[in-house]
C-alpha positions in Angstrom: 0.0 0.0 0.0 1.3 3.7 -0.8 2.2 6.0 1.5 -0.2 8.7 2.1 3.0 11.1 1.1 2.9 9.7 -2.3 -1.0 8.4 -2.7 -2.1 9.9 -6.0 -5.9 10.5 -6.4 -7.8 10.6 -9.4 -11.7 12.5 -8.9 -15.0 11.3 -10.5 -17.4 14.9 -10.6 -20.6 13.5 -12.7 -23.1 16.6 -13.7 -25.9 17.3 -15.4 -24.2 20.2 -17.4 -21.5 22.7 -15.6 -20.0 20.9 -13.1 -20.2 22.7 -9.9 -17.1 25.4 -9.5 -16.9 25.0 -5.6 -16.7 21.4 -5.4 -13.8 21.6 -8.4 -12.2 24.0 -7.1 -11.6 22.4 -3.7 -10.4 19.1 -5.1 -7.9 20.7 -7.0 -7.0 22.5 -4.0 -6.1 19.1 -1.9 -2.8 17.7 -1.7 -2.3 14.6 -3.8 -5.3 15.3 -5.9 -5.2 13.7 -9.6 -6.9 14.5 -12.7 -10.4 15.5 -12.8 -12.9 13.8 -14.7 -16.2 15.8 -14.8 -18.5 13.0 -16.6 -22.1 13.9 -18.4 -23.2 10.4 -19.3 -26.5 9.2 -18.4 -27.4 7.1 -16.3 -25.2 7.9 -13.4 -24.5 4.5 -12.5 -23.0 4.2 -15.8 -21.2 7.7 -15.7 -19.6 6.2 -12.6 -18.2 3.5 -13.9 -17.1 4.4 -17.2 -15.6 7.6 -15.2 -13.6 5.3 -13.0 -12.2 3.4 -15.3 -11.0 6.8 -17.3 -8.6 7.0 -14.4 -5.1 6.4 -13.9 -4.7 6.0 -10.2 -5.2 2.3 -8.1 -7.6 4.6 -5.8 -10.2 6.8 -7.1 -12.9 9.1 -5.8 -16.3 9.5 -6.6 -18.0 12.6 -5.7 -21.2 13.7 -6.9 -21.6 17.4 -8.3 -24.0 18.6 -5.5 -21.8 18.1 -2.5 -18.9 20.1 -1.0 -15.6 19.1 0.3 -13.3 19.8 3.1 -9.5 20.7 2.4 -8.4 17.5 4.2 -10.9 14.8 2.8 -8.7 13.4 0.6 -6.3 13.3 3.4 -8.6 12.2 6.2 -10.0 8.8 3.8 -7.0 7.8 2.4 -5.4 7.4 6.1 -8.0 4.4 6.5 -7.1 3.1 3.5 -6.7 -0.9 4.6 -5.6 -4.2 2.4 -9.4 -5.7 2.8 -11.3 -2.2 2.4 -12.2 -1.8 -1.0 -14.1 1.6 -0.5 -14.5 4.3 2.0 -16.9 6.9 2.1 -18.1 9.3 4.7 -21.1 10.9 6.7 -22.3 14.4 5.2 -24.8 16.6 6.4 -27.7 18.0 4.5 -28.1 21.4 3.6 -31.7 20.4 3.3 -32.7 21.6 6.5 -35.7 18.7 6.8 -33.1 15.7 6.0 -30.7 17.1 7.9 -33.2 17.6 11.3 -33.8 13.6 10.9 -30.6 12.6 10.5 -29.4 15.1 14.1 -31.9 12.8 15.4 -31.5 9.7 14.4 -27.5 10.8 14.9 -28.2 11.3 18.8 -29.2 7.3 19.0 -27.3 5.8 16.6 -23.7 6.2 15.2 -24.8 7.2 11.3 -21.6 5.7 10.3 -22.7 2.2 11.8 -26.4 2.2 9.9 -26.0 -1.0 6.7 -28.8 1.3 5.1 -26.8 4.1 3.5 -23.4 3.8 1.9 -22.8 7.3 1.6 -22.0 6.3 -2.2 -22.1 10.2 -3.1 -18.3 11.0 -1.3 -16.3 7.7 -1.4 -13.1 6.2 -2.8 -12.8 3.1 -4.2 -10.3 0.6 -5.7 -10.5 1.2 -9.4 -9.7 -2.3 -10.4 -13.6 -3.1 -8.6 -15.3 -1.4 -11.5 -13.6 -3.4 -14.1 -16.3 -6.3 -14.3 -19.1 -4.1 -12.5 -22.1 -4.1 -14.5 -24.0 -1.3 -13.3 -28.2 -1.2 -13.4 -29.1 1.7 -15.5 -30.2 3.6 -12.7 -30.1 7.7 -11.5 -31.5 6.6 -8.0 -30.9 3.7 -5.8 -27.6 2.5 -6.7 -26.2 2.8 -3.6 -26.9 -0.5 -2.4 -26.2 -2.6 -5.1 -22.8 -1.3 -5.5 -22.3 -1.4 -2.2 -23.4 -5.3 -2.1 -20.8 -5.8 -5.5 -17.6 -4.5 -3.2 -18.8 -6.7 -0.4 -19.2 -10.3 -2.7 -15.7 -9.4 -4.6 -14.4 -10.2 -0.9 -13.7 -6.2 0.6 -15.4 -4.3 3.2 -17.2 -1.1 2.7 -16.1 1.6 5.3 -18.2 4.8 6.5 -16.2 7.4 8.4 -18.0 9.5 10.8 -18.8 13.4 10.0 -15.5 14.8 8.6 -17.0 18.0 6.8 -18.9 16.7 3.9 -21.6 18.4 2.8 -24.8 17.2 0.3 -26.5 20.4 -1.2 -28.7 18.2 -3.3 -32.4 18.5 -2.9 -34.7 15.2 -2.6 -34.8 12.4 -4.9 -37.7 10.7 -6.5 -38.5 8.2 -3.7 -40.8 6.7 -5.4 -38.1 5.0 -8.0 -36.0 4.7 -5.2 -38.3 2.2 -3.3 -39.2 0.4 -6.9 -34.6 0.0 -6.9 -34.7 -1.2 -3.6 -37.7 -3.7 -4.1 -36.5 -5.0 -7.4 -32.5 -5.3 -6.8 -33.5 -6.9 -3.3 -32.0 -4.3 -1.2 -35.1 -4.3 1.8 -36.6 -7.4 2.0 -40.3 -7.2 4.5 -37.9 -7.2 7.5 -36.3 -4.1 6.8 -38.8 -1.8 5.1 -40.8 -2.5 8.0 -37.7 -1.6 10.0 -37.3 1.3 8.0 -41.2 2.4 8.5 -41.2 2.4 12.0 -37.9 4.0 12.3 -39.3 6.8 9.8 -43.2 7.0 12.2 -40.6 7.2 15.3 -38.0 9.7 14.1 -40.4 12.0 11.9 -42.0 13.7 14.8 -39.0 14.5 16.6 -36.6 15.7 13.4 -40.2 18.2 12.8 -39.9 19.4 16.6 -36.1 19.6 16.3 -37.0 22.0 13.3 -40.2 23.8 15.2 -41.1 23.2 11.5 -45.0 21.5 10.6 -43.0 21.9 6.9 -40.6 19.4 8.3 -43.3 16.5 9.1 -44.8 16.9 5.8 -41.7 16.8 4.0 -40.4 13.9 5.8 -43.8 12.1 5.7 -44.3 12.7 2.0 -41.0 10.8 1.3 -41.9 7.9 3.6 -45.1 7.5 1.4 -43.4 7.9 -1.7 -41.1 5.3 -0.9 -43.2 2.9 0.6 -45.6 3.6 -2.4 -42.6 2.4 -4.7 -41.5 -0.7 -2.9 -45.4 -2.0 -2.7 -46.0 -1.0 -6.5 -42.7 -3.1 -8.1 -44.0 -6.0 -5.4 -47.7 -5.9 -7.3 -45.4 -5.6 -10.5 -43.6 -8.7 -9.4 -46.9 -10.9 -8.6 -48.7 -10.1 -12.1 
């Protein structure tokens, strides 16, 4: 394994259009930071991979265009760099100020970096060589998961760092495709969508008080129903 005083770095930026200036501009601002490849193709599970393998470097990151970077991420993830750790990505907060009142909650009982339900797949690095015989779904939302699954049955771990200044300035997904991803590519089976439910009926409440919002429990609901509304309808889908 490199030192991290020669550990070269090659960043994945996939964008609509533009990519975003901020986020460039502070990757080309860390120490040890490679080329950037700022990829348009669609869908992003295939701009991913296809980006990734455009790089030169054994580690590589992928970052998506609506989040913002410390100076020292690069730094901070490549220090738990391991032999069996074949990608490491890391807690951000929301700017959306409804996500990021249920994740402060669900933070204050739970480590975020422990939960097996989110990868964190939009700030990670990862062994280029694992994207050689990935075969992506052609998916914008919900990959997470299923990449995260592919690392795991090629034999490495997947590793989430705690808090380290990430931040996601996205705004929500379509939850409804994103429970149809998770139904279909057998991400939450009954157990854990039911999990996932009552964690959401539990935690809702609170991340709305947190807030002093009402906007916050609607917000938070409405996603719960989209994605609950997904799962159910690619289970019909599956049964006809």
């Amino acid at each position: 394994m490199p030192s991290d005083d020669d550990l070269q770095v090659d960043f994945v930026v996939p964008s609509r259009d533009k990519a975003n200036p901020a986020l460039l501009s502070q990757i080309r601002s860390m120490s040890h930071a490679g080329q950037v490849i700022n990829t348009h193709e669609k869908p992003l599970s295939v701009a991913r991979k296809h980006g990734v393998l455009a790089a030169k470097t054994e580690w590589v990151a992928m970052v998506d265009d609506d989040m913002l970077l410390p100076s020292d991420w690069l730094q901070k993830t490549t220090q738990a760099i391991q032999p069996n750790i074949g990608a490491i990505g890391t807690v951000a907060v929301h700017k959306n100020p409804h996500a990021a009142a249920y994740e402060r909650v669900v933070g204050t009982i739970y480590n975020l970096s422990k939960l097996d339900t989110n990868p964190h797949i939009n700030n990670i690095i990862i062994r280029r060589t694992l994207m050689e015989n990935y075969d992506p779904p052609k998916l914008f939302f919900g990959e997470d998961q299923y990449f995260k699954r592919y690392v795991q049955k090629t034999g490495y771990h997947w590793k989430v760092l705690p808090f380290i200044g990430a931040t996601h300035l996205g705004t929500s997904k379509n939850y409804v495709t994103i429970g149809i991803s998770y139904r279909r590519y057998g991400h939450f089976g009954l157990y854990k969508l039911m999990r996932r439910m009552a964690a959401r009926i539990i935690f809702t409440p609170f991340a709305a008080l947190s807030n002093l919002s009402f906007q916050t429990l609607t917000y938070l609901t409405k996603l719960n129903v989209e994605f609950f509304a997904g799962w159910a309808k690619e289970l019909v889908t599956e049964k006809l």
